[in-house]
N, CA and C atoms as a LAMMPS dump frame, in Angstrom:
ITEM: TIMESTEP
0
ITEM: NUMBER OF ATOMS
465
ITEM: BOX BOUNDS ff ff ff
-5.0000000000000000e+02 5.0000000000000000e+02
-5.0000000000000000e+02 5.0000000000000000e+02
-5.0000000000000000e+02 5.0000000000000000e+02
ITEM: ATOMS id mol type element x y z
1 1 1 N -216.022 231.28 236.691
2 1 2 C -215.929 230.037 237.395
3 1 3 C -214.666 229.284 236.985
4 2 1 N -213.691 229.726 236.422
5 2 2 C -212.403 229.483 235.658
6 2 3 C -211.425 229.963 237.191
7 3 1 N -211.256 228.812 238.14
8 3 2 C -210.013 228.904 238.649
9 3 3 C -208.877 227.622 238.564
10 4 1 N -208.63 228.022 236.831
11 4 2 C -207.54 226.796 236.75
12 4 3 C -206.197 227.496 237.256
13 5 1 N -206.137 228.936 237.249
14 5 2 C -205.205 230.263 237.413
15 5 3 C -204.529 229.592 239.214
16 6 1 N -205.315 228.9 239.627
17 6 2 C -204.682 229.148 240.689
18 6 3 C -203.778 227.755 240.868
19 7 1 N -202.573 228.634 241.495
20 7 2 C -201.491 227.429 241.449
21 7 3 C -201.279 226.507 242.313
22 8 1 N -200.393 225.203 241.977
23 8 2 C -200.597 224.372 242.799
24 8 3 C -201.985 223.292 243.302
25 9 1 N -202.484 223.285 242.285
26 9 2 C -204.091 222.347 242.328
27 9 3 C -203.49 221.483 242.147
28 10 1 N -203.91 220.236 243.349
29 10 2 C -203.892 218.994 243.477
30 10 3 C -205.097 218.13 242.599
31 11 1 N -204.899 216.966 241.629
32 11 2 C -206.117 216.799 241.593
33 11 3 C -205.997 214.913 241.61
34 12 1 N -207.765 214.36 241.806
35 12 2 C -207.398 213.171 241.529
36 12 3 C -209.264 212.914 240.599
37 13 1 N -209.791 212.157 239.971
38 13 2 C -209.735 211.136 239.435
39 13 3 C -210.49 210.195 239.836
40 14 1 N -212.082 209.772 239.212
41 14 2 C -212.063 208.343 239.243
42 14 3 C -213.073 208.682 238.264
43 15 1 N -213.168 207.161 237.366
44 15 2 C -214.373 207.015 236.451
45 15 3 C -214.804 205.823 237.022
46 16 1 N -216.089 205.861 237.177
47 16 2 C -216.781 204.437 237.536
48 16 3 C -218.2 203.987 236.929
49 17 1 N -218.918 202.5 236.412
50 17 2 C -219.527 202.323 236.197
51 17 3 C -220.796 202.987 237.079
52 18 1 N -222.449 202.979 236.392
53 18 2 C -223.476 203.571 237.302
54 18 3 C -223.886 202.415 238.306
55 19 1 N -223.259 201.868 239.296
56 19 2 C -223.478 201.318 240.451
57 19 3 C -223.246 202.276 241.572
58 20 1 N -224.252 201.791 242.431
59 20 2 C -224.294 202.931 243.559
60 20 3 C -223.775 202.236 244.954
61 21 1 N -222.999 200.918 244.839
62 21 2 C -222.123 201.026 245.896
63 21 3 C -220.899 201.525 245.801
64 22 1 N -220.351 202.125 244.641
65 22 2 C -219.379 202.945 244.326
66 22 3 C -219.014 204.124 245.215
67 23 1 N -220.363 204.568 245.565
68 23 2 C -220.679 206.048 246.103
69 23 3 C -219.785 205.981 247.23
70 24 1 N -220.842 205.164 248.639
71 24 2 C -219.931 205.306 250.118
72 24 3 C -218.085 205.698 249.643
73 25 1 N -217.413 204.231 248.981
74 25 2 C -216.206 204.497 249.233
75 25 3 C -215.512 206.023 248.33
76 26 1 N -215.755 205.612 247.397
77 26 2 C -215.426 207.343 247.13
78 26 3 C -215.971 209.09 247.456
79 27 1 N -217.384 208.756 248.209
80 27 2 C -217.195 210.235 249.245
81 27 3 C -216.595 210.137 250.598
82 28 1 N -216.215 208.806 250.496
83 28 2 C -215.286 208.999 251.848
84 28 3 C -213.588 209.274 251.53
85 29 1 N -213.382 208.762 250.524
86 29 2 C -212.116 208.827 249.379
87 29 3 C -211.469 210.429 249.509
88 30 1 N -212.658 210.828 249.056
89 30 2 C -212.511 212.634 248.581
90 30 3 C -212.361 213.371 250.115
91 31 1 N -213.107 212.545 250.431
92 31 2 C -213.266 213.472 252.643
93 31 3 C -212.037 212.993 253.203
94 32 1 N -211.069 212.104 253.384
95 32 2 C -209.122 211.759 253.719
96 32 3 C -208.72 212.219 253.041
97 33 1 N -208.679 212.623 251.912
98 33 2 C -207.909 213.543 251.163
99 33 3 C -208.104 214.506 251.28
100 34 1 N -209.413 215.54 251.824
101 34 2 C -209.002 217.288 252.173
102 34 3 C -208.633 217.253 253.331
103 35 1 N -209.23 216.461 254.451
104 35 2 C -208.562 216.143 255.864
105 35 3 C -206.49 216.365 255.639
106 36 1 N -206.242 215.394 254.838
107 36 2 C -205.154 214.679 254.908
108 36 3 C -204.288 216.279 254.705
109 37 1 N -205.1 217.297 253.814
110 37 2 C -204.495 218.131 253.46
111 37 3 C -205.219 219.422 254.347
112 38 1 N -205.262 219.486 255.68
113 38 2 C -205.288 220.448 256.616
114 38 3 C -206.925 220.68 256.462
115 39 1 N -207.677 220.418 255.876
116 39 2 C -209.048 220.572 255.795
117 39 3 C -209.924 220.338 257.034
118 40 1 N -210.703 221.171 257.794
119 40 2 C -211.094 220.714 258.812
120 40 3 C -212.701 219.814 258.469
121 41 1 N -213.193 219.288 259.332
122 41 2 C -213.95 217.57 259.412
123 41 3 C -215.208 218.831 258.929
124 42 1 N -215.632 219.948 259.249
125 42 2 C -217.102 220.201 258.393
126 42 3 C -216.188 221.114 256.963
127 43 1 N -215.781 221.15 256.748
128 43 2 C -214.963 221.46 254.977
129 43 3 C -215.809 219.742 254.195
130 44 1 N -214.918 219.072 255.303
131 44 2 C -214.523 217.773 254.38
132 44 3 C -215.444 217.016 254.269
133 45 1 N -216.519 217.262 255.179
134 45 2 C -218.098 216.883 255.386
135 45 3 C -218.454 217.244 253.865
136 46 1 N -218.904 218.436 253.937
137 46 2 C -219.186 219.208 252.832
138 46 3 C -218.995 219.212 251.439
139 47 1 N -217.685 218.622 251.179
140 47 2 C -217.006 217.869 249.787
141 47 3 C -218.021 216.619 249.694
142 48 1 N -217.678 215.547 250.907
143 48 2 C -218.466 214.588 250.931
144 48 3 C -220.03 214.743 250.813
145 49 1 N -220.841 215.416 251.041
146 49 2 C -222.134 215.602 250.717
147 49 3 C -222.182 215.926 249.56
148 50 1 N -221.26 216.891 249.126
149 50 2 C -221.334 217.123 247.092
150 50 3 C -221.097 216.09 246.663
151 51 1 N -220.418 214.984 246.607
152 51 2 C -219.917 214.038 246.061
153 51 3 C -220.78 213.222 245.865
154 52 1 N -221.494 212.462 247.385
155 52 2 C -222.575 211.799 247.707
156 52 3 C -223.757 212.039 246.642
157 53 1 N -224.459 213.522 246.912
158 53 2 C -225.468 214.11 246.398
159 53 3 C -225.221 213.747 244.766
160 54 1 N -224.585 214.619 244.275
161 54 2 C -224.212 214.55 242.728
162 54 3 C -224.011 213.065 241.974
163 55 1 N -222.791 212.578 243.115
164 55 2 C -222.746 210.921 242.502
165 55 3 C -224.034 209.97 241.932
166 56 1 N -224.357 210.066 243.425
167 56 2 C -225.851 209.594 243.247
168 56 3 C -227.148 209.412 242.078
169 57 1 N -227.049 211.351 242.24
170 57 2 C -227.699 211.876 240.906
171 57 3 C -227.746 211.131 239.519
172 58 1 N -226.416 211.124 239.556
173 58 2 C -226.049 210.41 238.367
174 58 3 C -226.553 209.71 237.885
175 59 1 N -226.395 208.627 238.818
176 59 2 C -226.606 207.155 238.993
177 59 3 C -228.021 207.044 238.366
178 60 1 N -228.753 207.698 239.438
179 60 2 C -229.986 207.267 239.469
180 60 3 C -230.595 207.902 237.842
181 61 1 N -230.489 209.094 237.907
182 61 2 C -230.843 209.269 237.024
183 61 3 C -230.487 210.19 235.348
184 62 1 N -229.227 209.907 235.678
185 62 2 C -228.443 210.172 234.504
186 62 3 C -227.882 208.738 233.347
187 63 1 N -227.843 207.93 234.037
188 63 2 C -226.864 206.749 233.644
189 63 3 C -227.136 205.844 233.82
190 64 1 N -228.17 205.467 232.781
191 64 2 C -229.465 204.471 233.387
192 64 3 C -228.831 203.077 232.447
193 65 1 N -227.833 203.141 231.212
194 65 2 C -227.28 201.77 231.047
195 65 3 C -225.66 201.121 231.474
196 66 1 N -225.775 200.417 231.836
197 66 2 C -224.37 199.703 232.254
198 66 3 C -223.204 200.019 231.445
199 67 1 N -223.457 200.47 230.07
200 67 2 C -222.495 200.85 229.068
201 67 3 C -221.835 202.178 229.707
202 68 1 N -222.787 203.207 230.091
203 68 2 C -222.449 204.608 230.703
204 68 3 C -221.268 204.828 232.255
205 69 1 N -220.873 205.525 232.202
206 69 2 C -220.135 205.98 233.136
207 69 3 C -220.012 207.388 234.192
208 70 1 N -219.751 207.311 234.969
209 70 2 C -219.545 208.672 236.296
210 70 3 C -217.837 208.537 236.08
211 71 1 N -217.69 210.231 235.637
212 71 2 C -216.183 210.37 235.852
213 71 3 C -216.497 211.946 237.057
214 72 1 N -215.122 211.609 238.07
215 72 2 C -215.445 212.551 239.131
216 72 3 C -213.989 212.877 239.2
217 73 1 N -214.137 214.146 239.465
218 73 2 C -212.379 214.868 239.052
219 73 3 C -212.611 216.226 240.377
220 74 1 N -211.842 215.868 242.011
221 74 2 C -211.266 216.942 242.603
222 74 3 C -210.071 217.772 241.952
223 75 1 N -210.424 218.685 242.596
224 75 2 C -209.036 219.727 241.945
225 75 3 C -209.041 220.627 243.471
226 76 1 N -207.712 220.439 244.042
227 76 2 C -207.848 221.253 245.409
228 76 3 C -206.266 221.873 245.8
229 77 1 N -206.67 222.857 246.342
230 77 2 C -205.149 222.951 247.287
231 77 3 C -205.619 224.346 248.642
232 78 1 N -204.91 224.87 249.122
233 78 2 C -205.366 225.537 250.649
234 78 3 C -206.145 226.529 250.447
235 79 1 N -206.575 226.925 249.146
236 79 2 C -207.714 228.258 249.183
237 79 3 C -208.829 227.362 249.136
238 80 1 N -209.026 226.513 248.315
239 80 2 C -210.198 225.959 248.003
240 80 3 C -210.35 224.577 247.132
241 81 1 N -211.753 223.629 246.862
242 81 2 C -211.477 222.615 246.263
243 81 3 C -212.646 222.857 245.189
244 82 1 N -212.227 222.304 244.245
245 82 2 C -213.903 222.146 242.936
246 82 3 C -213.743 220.796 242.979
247 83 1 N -215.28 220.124 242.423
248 83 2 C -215.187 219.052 242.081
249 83 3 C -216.405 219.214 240.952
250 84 1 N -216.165 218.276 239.994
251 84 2 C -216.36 218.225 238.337
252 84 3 C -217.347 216.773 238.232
253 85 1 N -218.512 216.565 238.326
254 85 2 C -219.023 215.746 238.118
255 85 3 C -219.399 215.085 236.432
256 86 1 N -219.071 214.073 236.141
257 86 2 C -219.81 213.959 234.423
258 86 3 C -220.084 212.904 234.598
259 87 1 N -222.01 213.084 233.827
260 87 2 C -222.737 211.8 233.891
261 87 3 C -222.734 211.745 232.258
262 88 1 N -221.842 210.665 231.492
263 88 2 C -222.179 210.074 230.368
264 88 3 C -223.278 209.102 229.929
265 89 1 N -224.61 209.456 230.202
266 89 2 C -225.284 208.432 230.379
267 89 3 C -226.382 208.552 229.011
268 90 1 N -226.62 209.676 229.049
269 90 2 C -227.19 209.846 227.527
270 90 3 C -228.749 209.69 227.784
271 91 1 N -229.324 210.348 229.09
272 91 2 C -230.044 209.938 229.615
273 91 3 C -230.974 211.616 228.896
274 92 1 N -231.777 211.096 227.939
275 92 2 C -232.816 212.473 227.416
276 92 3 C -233.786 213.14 228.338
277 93 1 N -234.691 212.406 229.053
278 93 2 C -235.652 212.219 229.758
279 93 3 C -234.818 213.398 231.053
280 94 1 N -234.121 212.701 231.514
281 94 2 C -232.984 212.881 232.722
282 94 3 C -232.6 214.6 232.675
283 95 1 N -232.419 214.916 231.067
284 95 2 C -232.088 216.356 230.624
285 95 3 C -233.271 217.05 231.015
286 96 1 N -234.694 217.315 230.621
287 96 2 C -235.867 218.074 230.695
288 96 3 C -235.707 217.83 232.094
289 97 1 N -235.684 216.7 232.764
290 97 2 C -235.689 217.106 234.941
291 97 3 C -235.283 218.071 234.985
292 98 1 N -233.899 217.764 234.696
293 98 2 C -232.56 218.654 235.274
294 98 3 C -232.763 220.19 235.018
295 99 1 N -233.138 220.231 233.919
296 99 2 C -233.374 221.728 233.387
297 99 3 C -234.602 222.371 233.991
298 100 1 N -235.462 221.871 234.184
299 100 2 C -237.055 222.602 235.747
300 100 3 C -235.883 222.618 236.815
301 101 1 N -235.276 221.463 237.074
302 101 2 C -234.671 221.783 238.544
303 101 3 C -233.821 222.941 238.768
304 102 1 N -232.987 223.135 237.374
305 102 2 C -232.2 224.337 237.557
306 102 3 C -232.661 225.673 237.63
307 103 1 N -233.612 225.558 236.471
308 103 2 C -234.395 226.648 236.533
309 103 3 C -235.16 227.045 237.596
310 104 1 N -235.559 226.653 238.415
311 104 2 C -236.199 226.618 239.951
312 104 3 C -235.139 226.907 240.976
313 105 1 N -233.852 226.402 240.409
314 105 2 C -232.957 226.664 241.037
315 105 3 C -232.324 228.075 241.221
316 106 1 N -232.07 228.866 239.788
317 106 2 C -231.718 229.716 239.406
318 106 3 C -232.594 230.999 239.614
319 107 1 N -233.795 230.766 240.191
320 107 2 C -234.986 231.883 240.598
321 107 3 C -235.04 231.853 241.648
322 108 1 N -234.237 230.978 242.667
323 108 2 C -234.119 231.313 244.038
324 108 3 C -235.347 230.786 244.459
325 109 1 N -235.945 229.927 244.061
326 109 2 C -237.172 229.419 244.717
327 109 3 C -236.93 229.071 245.832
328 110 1 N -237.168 229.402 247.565
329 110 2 C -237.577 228.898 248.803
330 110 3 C -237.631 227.448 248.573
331 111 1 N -239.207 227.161 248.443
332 111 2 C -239.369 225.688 248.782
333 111 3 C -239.187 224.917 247.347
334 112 1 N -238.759 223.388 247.92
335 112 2 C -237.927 222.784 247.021
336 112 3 C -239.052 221.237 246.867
337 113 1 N -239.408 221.122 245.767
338 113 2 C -240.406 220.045 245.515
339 113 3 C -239.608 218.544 246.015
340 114 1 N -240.351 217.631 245.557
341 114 2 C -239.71 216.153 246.164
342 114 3 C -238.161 216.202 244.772
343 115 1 N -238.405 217.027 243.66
344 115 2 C -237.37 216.735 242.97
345 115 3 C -236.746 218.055 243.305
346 116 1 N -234.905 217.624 242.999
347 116 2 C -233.893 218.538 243.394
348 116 3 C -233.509 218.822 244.663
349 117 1 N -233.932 217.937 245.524
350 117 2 C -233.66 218.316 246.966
351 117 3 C -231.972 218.325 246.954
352 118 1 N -231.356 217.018 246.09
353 118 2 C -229.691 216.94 246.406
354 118 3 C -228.916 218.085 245.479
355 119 1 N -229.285 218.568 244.769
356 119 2 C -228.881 219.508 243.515
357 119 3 C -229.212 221.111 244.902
358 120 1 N -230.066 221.179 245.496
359 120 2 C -230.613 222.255 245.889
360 120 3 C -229.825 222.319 247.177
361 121 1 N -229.256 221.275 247.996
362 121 2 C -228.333 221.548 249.217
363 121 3 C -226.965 221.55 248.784
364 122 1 N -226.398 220.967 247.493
365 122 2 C -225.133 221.155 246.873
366 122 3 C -225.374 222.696 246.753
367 123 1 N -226.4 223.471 246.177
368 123 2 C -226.274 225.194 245.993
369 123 3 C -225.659 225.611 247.194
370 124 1 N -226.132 225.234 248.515
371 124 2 C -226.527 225.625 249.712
372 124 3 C -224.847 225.813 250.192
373 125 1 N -223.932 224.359 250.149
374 125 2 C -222.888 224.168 250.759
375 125 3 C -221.903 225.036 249.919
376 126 1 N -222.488 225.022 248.367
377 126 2 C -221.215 225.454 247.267
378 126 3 C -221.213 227.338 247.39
379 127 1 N -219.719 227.468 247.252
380 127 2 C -219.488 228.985 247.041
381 127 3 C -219.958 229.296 245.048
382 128 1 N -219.681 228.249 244.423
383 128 2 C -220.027 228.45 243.162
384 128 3 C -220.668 227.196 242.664
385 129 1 N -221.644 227.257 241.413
386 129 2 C -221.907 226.103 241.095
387 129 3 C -222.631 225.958 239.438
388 130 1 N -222.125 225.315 238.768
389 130 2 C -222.407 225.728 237.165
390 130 3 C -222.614 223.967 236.534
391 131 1 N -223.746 224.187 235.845
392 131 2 C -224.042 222.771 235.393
393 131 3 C -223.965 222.798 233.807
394 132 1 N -224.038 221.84 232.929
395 132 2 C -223.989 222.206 231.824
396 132 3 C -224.316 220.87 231.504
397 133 1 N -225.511 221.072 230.408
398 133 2 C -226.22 219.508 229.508
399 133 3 C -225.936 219.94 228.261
400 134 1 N -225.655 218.511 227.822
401 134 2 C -225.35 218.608 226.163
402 134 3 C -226.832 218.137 225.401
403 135 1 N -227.008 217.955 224.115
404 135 2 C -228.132 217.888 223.279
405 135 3 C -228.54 216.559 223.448
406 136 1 N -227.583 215.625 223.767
407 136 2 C -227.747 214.188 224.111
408 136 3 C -228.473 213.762 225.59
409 137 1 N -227.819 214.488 226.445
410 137 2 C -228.192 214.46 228.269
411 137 3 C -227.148 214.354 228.761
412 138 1 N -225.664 214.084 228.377
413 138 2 C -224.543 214.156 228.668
414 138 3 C -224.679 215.512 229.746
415 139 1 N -224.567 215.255 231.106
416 139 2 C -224.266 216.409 232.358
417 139 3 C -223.063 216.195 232.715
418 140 1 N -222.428 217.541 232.933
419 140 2 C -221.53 217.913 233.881
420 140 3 C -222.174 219.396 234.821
421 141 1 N -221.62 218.708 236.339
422 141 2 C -221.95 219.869 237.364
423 141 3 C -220.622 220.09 237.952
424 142 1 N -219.92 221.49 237.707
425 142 2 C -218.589 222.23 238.587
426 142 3 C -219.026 222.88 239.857
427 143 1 N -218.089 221.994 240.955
428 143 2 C -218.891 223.308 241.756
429 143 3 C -217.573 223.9 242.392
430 144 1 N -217.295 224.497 242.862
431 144 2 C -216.531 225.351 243.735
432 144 3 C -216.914 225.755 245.48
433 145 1 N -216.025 225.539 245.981
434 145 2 C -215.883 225.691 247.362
435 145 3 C -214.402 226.223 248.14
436 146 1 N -214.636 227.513 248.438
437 146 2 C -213.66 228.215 248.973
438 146 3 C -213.342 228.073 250.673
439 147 1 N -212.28 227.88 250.853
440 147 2 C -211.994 227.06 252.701
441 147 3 C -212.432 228.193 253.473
442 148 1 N -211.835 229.896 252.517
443 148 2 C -212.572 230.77 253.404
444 148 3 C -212.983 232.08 252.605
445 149 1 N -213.783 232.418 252.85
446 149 2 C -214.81 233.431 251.648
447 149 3 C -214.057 234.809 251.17
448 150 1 N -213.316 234.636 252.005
449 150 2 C -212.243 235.919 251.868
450 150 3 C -211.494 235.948 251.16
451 151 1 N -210.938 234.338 250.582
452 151 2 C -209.906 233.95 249.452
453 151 3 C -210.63 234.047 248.392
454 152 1 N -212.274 234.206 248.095
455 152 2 C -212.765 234.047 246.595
456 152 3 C -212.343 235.023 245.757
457 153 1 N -212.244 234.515 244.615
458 153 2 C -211.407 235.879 243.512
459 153 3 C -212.516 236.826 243.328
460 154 1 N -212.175 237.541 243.026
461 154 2 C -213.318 238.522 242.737
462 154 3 C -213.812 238.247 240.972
463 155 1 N -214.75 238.103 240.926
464 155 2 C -215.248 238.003 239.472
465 155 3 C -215.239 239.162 238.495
């Protein structure tokens, strides 16, 4: 899941407190910027629903004090874009979810309970997707999305 190799990655950037009117303007932020860069409107949809979905996540339930932060980092150019979600929120509780959800995730389970529905359509849209919790609840989710399936590297 290491495509720093590929050259020419554009990237941008934002850290923001856990408020969730943050969200709208920056998945629309991330969706003019793959547009801007030849991306067609369901690509850029698609960024925007990861963004949305994950941001959210966060929010709600990663980064439950005002002290905590959402840092969100695109990295893109014409094969493909990742985007790097990190919830510093230190949220323990938040860790044991996340980890049933993945794990449910990771067995290919069909039907999807009332939890993980946004984690479970990010699988859906993403060509790759890798999460990682620290001992604290500190999450980061990478995901990867290739413009066309033919450009994915071979693993």
């Amino acid at each position: 899941m290491d495509d720093k190799g590929d050259k020419n990655l554009l990237s941008i950037e934002i850290t923001h407190p856990p408020i969730l009117k943050y969200v709208p303007p920056i998945r629309e932020l991330f969706k003019e910027i793959l547009q801007a860069f030849g991306y067609e409107e369901k690509e850029s949809f698609h960024a925007e629903v990861v963004v949305d979905e994950l941001d959210t996540n966060a929010i709600i339930y990663g980064s439950n004090k005002m002290s905590a932060y959402i840092n969100i980092k695109m990295e893109f150019n014409e094969r493909l874009y990742m985007i790097n979600i990190e919830d510093k929120g230190n949220n323990k509780i938040h860790k044991e979810r996340l980890l049933t959800i993945i794990d449910r995730l990771n067995k290919k389970v069909d039907k999807v309970k009332n939890e993980g529905k946004g984690l479970f359509l990010v699988k859906l849209i993403s060509d790759e997707i890798e999460v990682k919790i620290n001992e604290f609840g500190d999450t980061t989710i990478h995901v990867v999305k290739y413009k066309d399936k033919n450009n994915k590297k071979e693993s």
